[in-house]
PANURO-487755 format. One record per residue: y, x, z of N, C-alpha, C in turn; residue in three letters. Coordinates in steps of 0.02 Angstrom, whole numbers, padded with zeros to 5 digits, always signed. Each point is the difference from the previous one (the first is absolute). Layout:
<vomars>
YXZYXZYXZALA;...
</vomars>
This chain:
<vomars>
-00059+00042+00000+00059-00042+00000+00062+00044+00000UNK;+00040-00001-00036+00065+00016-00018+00057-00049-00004UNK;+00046+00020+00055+00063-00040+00001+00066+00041-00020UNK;+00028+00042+00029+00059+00050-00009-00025+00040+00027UNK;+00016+00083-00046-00011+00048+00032+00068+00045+00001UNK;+00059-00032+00013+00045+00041-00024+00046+00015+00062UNK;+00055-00009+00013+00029+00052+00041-00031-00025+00090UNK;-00006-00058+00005-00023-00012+00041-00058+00042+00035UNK;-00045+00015-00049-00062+00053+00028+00035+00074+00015UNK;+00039+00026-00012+00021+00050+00032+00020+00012+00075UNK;+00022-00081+00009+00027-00016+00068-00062+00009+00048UNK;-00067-00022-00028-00063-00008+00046-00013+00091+00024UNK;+00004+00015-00052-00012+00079+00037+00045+00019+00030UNK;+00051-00014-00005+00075+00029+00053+00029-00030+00045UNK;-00016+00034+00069+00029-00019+00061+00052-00016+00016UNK;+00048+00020-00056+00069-00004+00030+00031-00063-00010UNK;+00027-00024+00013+00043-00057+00034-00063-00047+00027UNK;-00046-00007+00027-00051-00054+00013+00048-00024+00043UNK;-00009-00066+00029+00037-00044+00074-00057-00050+00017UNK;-00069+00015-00016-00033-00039+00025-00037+00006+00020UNK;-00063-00006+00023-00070+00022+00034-00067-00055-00011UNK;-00053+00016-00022-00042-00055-00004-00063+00035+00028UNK;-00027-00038+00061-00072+00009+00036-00049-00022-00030UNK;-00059+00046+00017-00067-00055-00006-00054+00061+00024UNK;-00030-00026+00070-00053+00031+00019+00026+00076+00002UNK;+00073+00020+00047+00011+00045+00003+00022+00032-00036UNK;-00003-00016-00062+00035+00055-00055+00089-00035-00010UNK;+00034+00042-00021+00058-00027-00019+00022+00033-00052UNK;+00031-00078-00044+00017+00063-00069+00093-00034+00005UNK;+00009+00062-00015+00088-00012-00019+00019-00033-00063UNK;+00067-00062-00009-00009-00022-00040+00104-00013-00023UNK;-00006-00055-00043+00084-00008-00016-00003-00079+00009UNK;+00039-00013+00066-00006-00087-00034+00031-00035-00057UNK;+00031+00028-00038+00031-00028-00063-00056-00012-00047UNK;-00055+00056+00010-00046-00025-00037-00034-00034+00011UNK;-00039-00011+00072-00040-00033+00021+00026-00080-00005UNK;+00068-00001+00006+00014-00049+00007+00011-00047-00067UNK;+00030+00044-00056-00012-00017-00079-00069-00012-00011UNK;-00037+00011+00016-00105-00006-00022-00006-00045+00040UNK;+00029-00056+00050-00042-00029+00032+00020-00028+00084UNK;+00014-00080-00033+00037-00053+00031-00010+00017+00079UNK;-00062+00026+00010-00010+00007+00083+00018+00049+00019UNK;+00009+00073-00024+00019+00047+00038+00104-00020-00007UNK;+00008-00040-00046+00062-00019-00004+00018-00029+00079UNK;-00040-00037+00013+00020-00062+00057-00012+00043+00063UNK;-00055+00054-00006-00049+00041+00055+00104+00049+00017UNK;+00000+00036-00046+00080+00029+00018+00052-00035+00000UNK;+00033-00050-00012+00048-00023+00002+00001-00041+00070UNK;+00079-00017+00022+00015-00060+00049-00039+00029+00069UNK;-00038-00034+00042-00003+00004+00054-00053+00033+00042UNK;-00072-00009-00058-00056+00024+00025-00006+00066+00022UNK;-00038+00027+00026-00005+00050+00044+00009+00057-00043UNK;-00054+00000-00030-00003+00042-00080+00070+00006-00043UNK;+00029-00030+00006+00083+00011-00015+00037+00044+00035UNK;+00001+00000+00065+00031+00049+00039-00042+00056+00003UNK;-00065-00009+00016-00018+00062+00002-00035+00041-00079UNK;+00009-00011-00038+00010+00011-00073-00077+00047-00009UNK;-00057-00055+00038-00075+00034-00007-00025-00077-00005UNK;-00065-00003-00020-00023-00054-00013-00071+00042+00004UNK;-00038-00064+00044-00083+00042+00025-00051-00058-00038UNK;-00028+00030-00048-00064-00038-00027-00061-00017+00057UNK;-00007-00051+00027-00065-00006+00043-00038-00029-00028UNK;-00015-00038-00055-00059-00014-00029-00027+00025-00059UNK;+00000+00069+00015-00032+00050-00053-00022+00053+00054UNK;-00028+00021-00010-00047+00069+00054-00004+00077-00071UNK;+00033-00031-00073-00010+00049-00029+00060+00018-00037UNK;+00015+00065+00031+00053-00001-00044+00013+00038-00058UNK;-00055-00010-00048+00010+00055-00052+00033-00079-00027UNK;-00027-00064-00007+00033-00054-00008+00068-00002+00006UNK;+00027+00001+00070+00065+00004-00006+00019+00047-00035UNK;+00012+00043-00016+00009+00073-00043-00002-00022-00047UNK;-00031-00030-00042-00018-00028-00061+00059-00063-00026UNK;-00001-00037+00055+00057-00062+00001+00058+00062-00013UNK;-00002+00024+00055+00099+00025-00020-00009+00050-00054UNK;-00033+00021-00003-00009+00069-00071+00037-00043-00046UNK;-00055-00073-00028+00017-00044-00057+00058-00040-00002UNK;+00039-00006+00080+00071-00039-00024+00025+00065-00024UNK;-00010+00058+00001+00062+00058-00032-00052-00010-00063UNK;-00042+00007-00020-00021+00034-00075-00037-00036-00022UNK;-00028-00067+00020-00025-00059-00054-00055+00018-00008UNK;-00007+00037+00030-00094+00051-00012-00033-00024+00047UNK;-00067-00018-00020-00067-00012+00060-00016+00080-00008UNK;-00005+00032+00061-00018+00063+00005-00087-00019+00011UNK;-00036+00078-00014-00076-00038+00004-00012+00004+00076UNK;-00054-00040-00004-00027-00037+00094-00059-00003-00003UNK;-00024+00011+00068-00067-00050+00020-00019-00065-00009UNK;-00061+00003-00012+00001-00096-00022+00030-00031+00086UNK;-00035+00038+00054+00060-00016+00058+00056-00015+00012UNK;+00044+00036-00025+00050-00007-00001+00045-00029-00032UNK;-00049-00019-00070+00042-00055-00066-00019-00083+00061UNK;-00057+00004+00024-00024-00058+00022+00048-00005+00065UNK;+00036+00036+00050+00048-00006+00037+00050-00020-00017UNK;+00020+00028-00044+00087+00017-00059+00022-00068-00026UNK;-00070-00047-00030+00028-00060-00032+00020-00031+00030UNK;-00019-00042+00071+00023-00019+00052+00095+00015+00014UNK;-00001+00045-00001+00055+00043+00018+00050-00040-00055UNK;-00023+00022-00066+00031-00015-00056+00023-00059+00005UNK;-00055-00054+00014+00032-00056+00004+00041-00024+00057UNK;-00023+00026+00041+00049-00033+00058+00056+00031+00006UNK;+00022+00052-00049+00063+00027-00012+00038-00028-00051UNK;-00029-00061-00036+00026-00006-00068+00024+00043-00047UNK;-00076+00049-00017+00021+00043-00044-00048-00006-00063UNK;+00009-00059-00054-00043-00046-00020-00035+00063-00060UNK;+00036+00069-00011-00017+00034-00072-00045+00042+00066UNK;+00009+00014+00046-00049+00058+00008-00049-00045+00046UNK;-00007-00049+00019-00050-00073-00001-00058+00006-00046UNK;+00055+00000-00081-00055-00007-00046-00030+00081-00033UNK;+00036+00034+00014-00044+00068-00018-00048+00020+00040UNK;+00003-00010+00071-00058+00008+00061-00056-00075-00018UNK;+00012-00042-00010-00041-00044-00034-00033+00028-00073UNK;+00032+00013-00040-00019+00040-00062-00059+00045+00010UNK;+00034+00049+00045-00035+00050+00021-00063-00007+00035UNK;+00012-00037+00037-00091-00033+00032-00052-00033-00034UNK;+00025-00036-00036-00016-00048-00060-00039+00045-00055UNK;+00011+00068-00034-00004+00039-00032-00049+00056+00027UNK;-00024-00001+00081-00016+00048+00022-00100-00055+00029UNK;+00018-00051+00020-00039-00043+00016-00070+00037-00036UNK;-00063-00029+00073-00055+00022-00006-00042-00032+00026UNK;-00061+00012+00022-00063-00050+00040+00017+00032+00060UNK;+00008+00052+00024+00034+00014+00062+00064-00035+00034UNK;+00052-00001-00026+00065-00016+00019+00004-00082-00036UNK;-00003-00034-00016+00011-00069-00052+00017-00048+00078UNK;-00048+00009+00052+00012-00048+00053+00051+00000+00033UNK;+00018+00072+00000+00055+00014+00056+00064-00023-00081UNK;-00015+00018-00050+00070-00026-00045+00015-00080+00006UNK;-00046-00027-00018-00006-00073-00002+00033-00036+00061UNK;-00025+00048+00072+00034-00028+00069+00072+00017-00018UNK;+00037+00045-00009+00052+00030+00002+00038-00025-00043UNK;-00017-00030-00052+00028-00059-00066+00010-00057+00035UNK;-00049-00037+00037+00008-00065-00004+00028-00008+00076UNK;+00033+00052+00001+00057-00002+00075+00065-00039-00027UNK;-00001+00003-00057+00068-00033-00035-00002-00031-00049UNK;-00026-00058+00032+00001-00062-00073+00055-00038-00002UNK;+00095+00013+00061+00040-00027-00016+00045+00027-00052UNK;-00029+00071-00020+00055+00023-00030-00023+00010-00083UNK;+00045-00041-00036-00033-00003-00077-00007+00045-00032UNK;+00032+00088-00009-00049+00049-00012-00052+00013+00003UNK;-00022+00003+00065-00073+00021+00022-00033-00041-00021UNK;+00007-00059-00013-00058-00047-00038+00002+00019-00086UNK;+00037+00013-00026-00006+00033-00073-00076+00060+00017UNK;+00012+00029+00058-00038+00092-00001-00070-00045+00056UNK;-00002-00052+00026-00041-00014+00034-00052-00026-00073UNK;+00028-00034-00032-00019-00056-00068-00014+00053-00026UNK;+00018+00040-00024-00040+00096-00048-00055+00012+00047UNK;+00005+00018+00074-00062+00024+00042-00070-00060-00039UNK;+00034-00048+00019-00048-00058-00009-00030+00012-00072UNK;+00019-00003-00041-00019-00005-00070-00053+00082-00014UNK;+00005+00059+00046-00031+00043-00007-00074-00015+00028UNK;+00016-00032+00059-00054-00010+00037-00046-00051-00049UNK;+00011-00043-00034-00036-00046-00033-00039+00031-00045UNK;+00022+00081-00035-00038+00023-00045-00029+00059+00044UNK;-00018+00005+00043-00012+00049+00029-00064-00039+00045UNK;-00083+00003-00005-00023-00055+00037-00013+00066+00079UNK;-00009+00073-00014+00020+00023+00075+00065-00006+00024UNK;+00038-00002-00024+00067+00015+00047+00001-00075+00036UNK;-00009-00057-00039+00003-00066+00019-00071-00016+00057UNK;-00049+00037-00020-00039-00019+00055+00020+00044+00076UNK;+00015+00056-00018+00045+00057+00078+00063-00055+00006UNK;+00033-00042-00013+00057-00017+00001-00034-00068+00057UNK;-00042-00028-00021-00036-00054+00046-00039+00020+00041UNK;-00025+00066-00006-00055-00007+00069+00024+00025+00066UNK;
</vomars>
């Protein structure tokens, strides 16, 4: 997945001016809220006005335990890039994605699982898809999972048992 790779990605490797901080499971990566906040309505609302995360200009991921995920989220609001991952950590990340309203890197971590799918992993994708049947993307990439599984009579039988 490719979104912009242009001046913005320079910013990801360079420390200088960061004003923000983002946790997860101990790690912290330095960040810019102009960007975070341009990529994505929640870290907009997460810094602005009153919440805590506003004043103290850090924001702590607690429902991720992995943070090559988070790393991945902020890498791609600077450079539009899915950097490569663990199927772990794509399967953490989408979550993320969505509950950040970040609907393009949603669908490239969907893409990406979708594309990677096996008789091993299909159960844990399928759970991790049908976490979000309110949001009408994921049913486009849930409706593709589905349609693989139909021609596939192992993946569809690992998918049910």
């Amino acid at each position: 997945c490719l979104r912009n790779s242009g001046r913005l990605a320079t910013m990801w490797d360079d420390p200088d001016f960061t004003d923000c901080a983002v946790e997860c499971a101990g790690q912290v990566f330095q960040a810019h809220r102009a960007v975070l906040c341009a990529s994505s309505l929640f870290f907009k609302e997460a810094f602005r006005g009153h919440m805590r995360e506003a004043g103290e200009a850090r924001l702590t991921i607690r429902d991720c335990d992995e943070p090559a995920a988070v790393r991945a989220l902020l890498e791609f609001q600077y450079t539009g890039v899915l950097p490569p991952l663990t199927r772990r950590a794509l399967l953490q990340l989408l979550p993320l994605a969505v509950q950040y309203d970040m609907d393009d890197l949603s669908a490239c971590v969907a893409d990406e699982l979708i594309s990677t799918v096996n008789t091993q992993c299909v159960r844990e994708t399928v759970r991790i898809f049908k976490q979000f049947p309110e949001h009408g993307f994921m049913m486009r990439h849930f409706t593709h999972l589905v349609a693989i599984l139909k021609v596939s009579d192992d993946l569809l039988f690992e998918a049910l048992v």
